[in-house]
Residue, then its C-alpha position, 0 to 999 in steps of 0.5 A: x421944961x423949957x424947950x417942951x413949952x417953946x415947941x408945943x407953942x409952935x405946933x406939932x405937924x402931923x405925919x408928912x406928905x412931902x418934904x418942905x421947901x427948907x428940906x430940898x437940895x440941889x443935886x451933887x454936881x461941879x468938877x470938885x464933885x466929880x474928881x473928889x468922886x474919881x479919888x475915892x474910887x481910884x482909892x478903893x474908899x468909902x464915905x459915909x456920904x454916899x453910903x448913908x445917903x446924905x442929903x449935903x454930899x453936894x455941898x460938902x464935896x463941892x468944898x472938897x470934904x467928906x466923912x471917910x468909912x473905914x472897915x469896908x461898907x457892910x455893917x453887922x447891925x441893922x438899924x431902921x434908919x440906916x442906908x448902909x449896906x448889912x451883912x457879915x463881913x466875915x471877919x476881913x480887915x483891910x490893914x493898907x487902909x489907913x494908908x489910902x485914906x491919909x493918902x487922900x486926904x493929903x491930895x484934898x488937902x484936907x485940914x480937918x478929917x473925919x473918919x467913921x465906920x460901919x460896925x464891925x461886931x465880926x471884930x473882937x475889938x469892934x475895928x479899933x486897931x484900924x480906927x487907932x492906925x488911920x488916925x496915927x496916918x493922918x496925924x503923919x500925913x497932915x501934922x497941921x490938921x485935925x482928925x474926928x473920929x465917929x465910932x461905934x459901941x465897941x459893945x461897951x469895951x474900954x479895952x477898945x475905946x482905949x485904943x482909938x483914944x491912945x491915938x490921940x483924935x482931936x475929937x471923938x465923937x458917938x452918935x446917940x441918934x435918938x431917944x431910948x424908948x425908939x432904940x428897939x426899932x431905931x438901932x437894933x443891937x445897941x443901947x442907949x446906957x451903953x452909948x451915954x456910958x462910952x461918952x462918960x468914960x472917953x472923958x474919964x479916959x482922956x479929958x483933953x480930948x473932947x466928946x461929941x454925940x448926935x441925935x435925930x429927929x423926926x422919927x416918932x419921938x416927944x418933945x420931953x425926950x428929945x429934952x431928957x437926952x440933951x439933959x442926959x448928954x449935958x450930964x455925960x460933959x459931952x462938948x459939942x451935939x448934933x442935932x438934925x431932921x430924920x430924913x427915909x433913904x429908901x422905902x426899906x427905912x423907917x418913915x418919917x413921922x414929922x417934920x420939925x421947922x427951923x425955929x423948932x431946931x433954933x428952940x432945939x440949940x438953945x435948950x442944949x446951951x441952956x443945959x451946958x452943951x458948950x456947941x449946939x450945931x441944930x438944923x434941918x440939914x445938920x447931920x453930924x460931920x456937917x461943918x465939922x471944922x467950924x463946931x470945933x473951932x468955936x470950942x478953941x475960940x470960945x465963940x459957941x452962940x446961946 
């Protein structure tokens, strides 16, 4: 394969020691930072930013945009890469939600939001309802804007990714986040056919809106399955994929097994247009809303790079 024979040429780094230089960030500062901070609060909202511990919150709220988490900020899953908090929520749904977040995307200013979600198995419908009501509330608030939605499994429900496409996102994207064989350590709870399968039929579902997936790497996997899943998501018509380094938030999380380089991910990018991927965002830094805006845009102007 074409990416395995590229990736061995340039070499495979043993188990790191430390971050490289390409891998270090500035810590979150400036006033957008901090008032965009006070808003979220004075909201009673969450971000994926600051509950994943995302390594470009700096950047991105400094250009006032952020990734909100709807259904509160405990997950049902326990996944081994996952800074998020884990629990049992108990079955709470905060209905005046959707409201606050189209509310605060309002006083940003926002035209492209990005919205996601812990899992919420407590939930018969996975949180759909929610996802459909917030989607519905932005498309109101900000008619000029756009709206991503990265979902979870709904435990493979169609009734569920129904719902959330009824509403009628611009994008929806589901993370695969890593190759099959790591699914037992990675993602507890999930699986990997049920992930690519959501994909399948969100196009089957509603072809004019497209797909979206991201992966990472770092945490132990081979190059030929990094290769399988891009071939796989190439084969599910997914159009636009994410890839980005696994960096650990804590001690608690899985290690990281190596550090992949940045020519590693530019091979990485032009396997997946290799393949039909029509936009490859790949990047030490990428992490799936990571210029979000920008991905999207490049699939309306035709303008993705080979």
């Amino acid at each position: 394969m074409v990416v395995v024979k590229e990736l061995v040429q340039i070499g495979a780094a043993s188990r790191p020691a430390r971050r490289p230089e390409w891998l270090k960030v500035r810590l979150p500062a400036g006033d957008n930072y901090f008032e965009l901070k006070r808003l979220l609060r004075g909201q009673a909202l969450h971000t994926v930013c600051e509950s994943a511990r995302c390594p470009n919150i700096g950047e991105c709220w400094a250009h006032r945009t952020a990734t909100f988490m709807i259904l509160g900020e405990v997950c049902t899953r326990r996944c081994g890469f996952c800074a998020v908090p884990k629990g049992r929520p108990g079955g709470v749904v905060d209905w005046a939600e959707p409201e606050r977040v189209a509310e605060a995307a309002v006083r940003l200013g926002l035209r492209y939001a990005v919205v996601t979600s812990v899992d919420r198995d407590d939930l018969k419908d996975g949180g759909a309802a929610i996802f459909a009501l917030t989607i519905e509330a932005l498309r109101r608030r900000i008619p000029d804007g756009k709206v991503e939605v990265l979902i979870p499994d709904f435990r493979g429900s169609d009734e569920a990714l129904e719902i959330v496409l009824r509403a009628h996102p611009h994008i929806l994207n589901h993370n695969i986040e890593t190759v099959p064989r790591l699914y037992p350590v990675a993602r507890h709870s999930s699986h990997y056919e049920r992930s690519l399968r959501l994909l399948r039929r969100s196009g089957e579902i509603a072809p004019a809106i497209p797909t979206k997936s991201g992966l990472m790497v770092g945490l132990g996997e081979t190059l030929e399955e990094v290769g399988a899943v891009l071939r796989d998501l190439a084969a599910a018509a997914v159009a636009i994929v994410t890839i980005g380094q696994y960096l650990r938030p804590s001690r608690e999380q899985l290690p990281v097994a190596r550090f992949y380089t940045p020519e590693e991910f530019d091979t990485l990018r032009r396997e997946g247009r290799r393949l039909g991927i029509r936009h490859v965002e790949s990047g030490p830094l990428v992490r799936s809303s990571y210029h979000a805006h920008e991905q999207t845009a490049s699939l309306q102007n035709g303008s993705t790079h080979p």
